[in-house]
VOGU-3710 file (C-alpha; in Angstrom, 3 decimals, decimal comma):
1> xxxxxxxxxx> 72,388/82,905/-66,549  73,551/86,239/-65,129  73,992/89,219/-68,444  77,683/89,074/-68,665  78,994/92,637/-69,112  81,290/93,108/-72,470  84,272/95,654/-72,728  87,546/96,157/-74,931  90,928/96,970/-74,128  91,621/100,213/-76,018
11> xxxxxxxxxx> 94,907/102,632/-76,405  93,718/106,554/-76,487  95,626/107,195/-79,686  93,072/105,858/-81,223  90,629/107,411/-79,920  92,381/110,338/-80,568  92,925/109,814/-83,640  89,451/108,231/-85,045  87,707/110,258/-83,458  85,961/109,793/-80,001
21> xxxxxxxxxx> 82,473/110,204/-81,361  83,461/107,748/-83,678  84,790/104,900/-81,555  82,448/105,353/-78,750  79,672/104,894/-81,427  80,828/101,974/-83,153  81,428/100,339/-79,521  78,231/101,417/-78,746  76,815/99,944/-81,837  78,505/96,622/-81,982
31> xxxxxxxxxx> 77,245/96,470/-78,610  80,018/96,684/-76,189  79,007/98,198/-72,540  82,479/99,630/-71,537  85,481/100,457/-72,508  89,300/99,208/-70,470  91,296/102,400/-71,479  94,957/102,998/-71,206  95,872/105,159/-68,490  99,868/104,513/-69,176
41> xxxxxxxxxx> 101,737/101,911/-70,785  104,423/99,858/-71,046  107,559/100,032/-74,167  105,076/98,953/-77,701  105,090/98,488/-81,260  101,887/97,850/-82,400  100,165/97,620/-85,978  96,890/99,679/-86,212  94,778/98,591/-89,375  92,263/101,086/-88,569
51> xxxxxxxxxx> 94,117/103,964/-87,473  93,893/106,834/-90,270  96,905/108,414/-88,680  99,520/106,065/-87,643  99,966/102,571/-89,018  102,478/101,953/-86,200  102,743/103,295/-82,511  106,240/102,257/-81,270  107,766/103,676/-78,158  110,645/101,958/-76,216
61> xxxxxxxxxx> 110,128/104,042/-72,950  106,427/103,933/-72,432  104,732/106,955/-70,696  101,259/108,382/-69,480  98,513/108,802/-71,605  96,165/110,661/-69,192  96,567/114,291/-68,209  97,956/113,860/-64,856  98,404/116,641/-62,474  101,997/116,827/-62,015
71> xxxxxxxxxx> 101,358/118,774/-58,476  99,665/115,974/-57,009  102,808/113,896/-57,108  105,772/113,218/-55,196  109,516/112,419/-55,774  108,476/110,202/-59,143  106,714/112,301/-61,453  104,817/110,856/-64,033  106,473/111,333/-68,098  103,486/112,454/-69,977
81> xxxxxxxxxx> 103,311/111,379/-73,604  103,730/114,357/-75,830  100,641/114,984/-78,003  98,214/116,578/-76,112  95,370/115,924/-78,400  96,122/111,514/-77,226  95,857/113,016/-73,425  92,362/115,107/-74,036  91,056/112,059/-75,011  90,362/111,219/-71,689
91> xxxxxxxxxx> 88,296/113,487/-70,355  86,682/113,487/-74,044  85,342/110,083/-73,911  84,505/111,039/-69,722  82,220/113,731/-71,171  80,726/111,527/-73,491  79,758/108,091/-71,519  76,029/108,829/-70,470  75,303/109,744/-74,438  76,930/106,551/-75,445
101> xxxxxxxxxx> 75,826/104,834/-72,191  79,373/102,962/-71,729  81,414/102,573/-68,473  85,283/103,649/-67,806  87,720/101,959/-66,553  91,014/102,774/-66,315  93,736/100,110/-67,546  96,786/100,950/-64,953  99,978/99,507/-65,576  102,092/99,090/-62,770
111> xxxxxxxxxx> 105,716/98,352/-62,420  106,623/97,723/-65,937  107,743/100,980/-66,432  111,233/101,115/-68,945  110,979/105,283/-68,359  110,158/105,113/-64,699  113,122/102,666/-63,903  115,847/105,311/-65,960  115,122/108,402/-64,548  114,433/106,348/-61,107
121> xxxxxxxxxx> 117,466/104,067/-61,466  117,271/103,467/-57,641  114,038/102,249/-58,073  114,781/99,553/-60,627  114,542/95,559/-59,793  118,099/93,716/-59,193  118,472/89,870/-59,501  120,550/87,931/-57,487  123,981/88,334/-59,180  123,316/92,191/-58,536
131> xxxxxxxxxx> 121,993/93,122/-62,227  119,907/95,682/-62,388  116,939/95,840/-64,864  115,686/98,655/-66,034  112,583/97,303/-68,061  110,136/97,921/-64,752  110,606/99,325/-60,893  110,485/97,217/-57,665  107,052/97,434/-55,842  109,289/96,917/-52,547
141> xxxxxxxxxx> 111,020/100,643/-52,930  108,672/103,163/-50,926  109,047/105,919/-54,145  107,373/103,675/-56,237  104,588/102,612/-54,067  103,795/106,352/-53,259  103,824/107,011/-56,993  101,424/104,181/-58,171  98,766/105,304/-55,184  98,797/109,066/-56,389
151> xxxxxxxxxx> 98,518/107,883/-60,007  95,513/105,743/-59,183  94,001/108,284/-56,592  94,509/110,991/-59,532  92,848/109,023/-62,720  89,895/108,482/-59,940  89,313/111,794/-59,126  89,255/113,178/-62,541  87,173/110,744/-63,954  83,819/108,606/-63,547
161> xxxxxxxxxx> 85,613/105,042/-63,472  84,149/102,052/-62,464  87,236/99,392/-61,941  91,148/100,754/-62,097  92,430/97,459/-63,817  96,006/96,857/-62,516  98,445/95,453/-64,403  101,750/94,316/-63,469  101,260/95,323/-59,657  103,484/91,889/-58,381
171> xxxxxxxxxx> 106,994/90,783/-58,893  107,365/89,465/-62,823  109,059/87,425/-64,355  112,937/87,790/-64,275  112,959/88,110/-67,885  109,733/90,463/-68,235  110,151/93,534/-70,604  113,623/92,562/-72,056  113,852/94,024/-75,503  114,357/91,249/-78,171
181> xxxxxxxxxx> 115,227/88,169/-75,413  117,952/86,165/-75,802  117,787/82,856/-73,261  119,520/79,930/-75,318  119,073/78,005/-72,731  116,418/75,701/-71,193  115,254/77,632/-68,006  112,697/74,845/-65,725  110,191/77,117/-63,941  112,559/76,678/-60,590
191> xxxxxxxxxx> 115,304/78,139/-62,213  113,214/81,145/-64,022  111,656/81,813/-60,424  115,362/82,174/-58,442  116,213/84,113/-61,108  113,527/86,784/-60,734  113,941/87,344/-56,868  114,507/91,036/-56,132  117,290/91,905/-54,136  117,197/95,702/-54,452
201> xxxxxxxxxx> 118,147/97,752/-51,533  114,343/98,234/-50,818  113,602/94,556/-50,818  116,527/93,581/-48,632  115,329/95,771/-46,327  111,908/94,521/-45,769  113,670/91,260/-45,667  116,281/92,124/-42,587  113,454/93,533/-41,020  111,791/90,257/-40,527
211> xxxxxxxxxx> 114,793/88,783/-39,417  116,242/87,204/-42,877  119,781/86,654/-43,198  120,010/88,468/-46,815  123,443/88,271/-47,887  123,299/84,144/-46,762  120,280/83,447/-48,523  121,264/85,588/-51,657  124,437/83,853/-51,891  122,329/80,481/-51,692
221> xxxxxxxxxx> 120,326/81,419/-54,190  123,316/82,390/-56,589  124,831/79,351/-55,937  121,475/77,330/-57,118  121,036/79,008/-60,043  124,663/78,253/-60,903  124,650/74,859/-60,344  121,559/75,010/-62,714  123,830/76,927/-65,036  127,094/74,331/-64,948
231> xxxxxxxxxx> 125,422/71,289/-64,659  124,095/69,275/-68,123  120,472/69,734/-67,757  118,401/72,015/-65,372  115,693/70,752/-62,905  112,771/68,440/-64,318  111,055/70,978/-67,331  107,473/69,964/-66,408  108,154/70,011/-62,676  106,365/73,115/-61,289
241> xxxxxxxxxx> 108,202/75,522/-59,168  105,730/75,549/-56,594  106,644/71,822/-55,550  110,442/73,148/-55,010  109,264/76,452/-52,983  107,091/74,284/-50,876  109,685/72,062/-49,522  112,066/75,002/-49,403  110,032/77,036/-47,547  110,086/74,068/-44,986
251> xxxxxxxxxx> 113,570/73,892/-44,359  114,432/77,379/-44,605  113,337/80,337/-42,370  115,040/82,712/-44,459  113,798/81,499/-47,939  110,008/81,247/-46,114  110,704/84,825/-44,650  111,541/86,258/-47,756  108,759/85,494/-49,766  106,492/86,568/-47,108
261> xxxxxxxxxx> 108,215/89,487/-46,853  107,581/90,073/-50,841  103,821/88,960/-49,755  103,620/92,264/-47,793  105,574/93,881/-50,226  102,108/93,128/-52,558  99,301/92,974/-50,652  100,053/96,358/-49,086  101,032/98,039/-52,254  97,646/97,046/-53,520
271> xxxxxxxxxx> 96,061/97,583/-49,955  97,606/101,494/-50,629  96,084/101,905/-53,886  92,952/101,108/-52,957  92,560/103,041/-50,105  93,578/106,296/-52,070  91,025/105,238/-54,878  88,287/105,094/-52,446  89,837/108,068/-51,146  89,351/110,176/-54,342
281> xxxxxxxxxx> 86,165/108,591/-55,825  84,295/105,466/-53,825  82,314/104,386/-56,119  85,529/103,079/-58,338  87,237/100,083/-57,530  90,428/98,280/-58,108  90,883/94,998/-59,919  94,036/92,854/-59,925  95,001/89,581/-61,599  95,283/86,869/-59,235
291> xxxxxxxxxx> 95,716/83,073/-58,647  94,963/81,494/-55,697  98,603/79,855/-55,321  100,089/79,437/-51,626  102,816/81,213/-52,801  102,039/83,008/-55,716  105,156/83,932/-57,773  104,122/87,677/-58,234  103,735/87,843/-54,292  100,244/89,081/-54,439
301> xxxxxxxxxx> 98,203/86,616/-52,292  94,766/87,048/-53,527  92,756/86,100/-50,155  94,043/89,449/-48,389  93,096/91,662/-50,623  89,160/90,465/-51,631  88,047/92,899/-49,441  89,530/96,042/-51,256  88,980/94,869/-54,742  86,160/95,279/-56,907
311> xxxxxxxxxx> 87,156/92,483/-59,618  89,654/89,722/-60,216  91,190/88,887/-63,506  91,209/85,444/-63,989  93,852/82,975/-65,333  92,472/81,456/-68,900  89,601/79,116/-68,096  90,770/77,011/-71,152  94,631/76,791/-70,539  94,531/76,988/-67,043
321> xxxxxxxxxx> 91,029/75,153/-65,914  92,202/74,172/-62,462  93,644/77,605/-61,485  90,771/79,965/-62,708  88,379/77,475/-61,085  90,917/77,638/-57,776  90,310/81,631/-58,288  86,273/81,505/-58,489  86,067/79,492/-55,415  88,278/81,561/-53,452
331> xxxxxxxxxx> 85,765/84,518/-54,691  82,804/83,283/-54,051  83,547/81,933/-50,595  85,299/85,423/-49,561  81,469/86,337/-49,641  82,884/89,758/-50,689  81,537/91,131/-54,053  84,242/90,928/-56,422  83,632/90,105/-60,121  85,203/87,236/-62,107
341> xxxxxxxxxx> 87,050/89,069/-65,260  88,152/86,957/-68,289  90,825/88,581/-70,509  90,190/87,485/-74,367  92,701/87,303/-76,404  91,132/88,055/-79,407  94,403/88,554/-81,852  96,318/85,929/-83,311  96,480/82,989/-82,969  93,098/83,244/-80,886
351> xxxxxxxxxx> 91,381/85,152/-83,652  87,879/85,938/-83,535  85,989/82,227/-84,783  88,958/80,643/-84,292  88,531/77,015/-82,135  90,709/78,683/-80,403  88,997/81,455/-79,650  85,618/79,572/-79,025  87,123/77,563/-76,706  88,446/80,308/-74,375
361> xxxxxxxxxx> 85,111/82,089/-74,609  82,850/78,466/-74,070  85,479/77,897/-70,849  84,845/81,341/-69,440  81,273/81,496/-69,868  80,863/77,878/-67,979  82,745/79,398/-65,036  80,651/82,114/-64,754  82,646/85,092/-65,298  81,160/88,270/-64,956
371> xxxxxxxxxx> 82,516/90,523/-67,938  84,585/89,732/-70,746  87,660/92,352/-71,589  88,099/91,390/-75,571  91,988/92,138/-76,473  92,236/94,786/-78,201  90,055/96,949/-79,885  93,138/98,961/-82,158  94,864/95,569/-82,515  91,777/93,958/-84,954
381> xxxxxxxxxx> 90,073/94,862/-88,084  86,844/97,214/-87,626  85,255/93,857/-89,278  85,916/91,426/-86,750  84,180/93,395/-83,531  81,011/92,043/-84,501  82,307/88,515/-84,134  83,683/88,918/-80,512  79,878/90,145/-79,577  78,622/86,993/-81,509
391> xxxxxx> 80,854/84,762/-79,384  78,878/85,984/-75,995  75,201/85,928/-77,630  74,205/83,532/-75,659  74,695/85,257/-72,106  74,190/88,729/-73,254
//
């Protein structure tokens, strides 16, 4: 069995905060090889039961945690987080990897963005009834695709990373990011997927330009949904939406040329940011979450993009067997070399020794993942890290 390579998810504030000597050590120690740390982030309220500064980190905005270099940027410039000492951890722990003998990567989060999409309202998503959301920013709109590549292209230049892990780099979920969610009603996964179609100015664009009739095929996807809406029950619950965007994509040009148009809308985005990474740094790669899906919901279709990525997130081995399998088989006969990545939830209620817990780790292991990312360092007790190490004995 190959050594699989062990890392943890980690927010700079605590680093910051505990000390970078101290963390790196005790990652070091518990025997971790890398650590995944935040680059930006999304709106959070965490609890940190090992933080000797905050208890709580709660921001409803989000921001940048790294000390970007405002001049490098474009129209979107990136909102740095205030306290300078959670920025200067960055190139602190950078300065400090060979001693420790740990990699960096950079975790990247993409489009959901709460500050990005209000003081960028244009660049804001905008569902079908013409709603705008302002929890995250459309990867369609050419502000926010310039903005994501000069982010990447500037944590890679400043700093010995292996993998940029991108988060959030597709379309989400229609509901993604809302702020204490309110859906009283039962949504089937056809319903939930109309519902999260972009049609902001950027996206209807790409669309016309393909030759979709926009305004026709928004209207018929308003009128779907609000069928959905009046009638006494939605669509079949456990019927996936992939069966319904199958057989619409075969009667309807426009539907077909929409999503491929959101295909682009993906692959290039992702295409862009790893050409300016490999730009800035070559030895440091991308890596995306994918699913091997015809038409994957998020728009990124993972086949055209193995050659530009260094790794590939998987979906859970355990929860999703078929799909993470579907994944490693698309890797491995790409021929390209892209590692298999398994995200571990590692808080509740997949605690570390939990069945749980073993289960994901036993179901990632017999796919023959490459590293393990355990979630999240600041999230557990100091006395459980040992425990997610003792999980992987066996192919470390």
């Amino acid at each position: 069995m190959t050594a699989v390579r062990v890392s943890t998810w980690i927010y700079p504030w605590d680093l910051a905060d505990e000390g970078v000597d101290t963390v790196l050590a005790l990652l070091r120690d518990h025997g971790f090889q890398g650590l995944d740390l935040a680059a930006n982030y999304h709106a959070i309220a965490t609890l940190a039961p090992h933080n000797p500064r905050r208890r709580v980190m709660y921001t409803e905005t989000g921001a940048v945690f790294f000390p970007a270099r405002i001049e490098r940027y474009e129209r979107i410039l990136p909102q740095l987080w205030p306290e300078t000492a959670v920025l200067r951890a960055w190139p602190a722990v950078a300065e400090r990897l060979d001693r420790y003998g740990l990699r960096l990567n950079a975790w990247t989060i993409g489009l959901f963005q709460p500050w990005l999409a209000r003081a960028y309202p244009d660049c804001a998503r905008v569902l079908p009834f013409g709603d705008r959301l302002y929890a995250g920013v459309c990867p369609a709109n050419p502000d926010v695709q310039v903005y994501l590549a000069r982010l990447c292209a500037d944590l890679a230049d400043q700093f010995p990373l292996t993998f940029i892990d991108l988060e959030g780099i597709g379309f989400p979920d229609f509901a993604y990011g809302w702020v204490r969610e309110r859906i009283g009603i039962a949504l089937s996964d056809w319903t939930r997927f109309l519902l999260s179609l972009c049609f902001c100015p950027a996206c209807e664009r790409r669309a016309a330009d393909r030759g979709v009739a926009v305004e026709r095929l928004r209207r018929w996807v308003v009128a779907e949904i609000e069928e959905r809406f009046q009638a006494p029950g939605d669509t079949p619950p456990d019927e996936p939406a992939e069966e319904f965007i199958a057989r619409q994509v075969a009667r309807d040009p426009d539907f077909a040329g929409f999503l491929e148009a959101r295909e682009e809308t993906v692959v290039g985005l992702v295409r862009a940011i790893a050409q300016a990474v490999a730009d800035a740094r070559p030895g440091t790669r991308i890596v995306v979450y994918g699913r091997a899906d015809r038409w994957p919901r998020d728009g990124l279709r993972l086949e055209r993009v193995l050659d530009v990525v260094g790794g590939v997130i998987l979906p859970s081995p355990a929860r999703e067997p078929l799909a993470a399998r579907a994944v490693r088989d698309l890797v491995r006969r790409s021929g390209q070399p892209v590692a298999l990545i398994h995200n571990q939830w590692s808080i509740l209620p997949e605690r570390p020794g939990s069945p749980e817990f073993r289960a994901q780790v036993r179901a990632a292991l017999d796919l023959g993942v490459d590293q393990v990312i355990f979630y999240h360092y600041g999230l557990l007790k100091h006395a459980q890290l040992h425990s997610l190490i003792a999980a992987l004995r066996p192919a470390l």
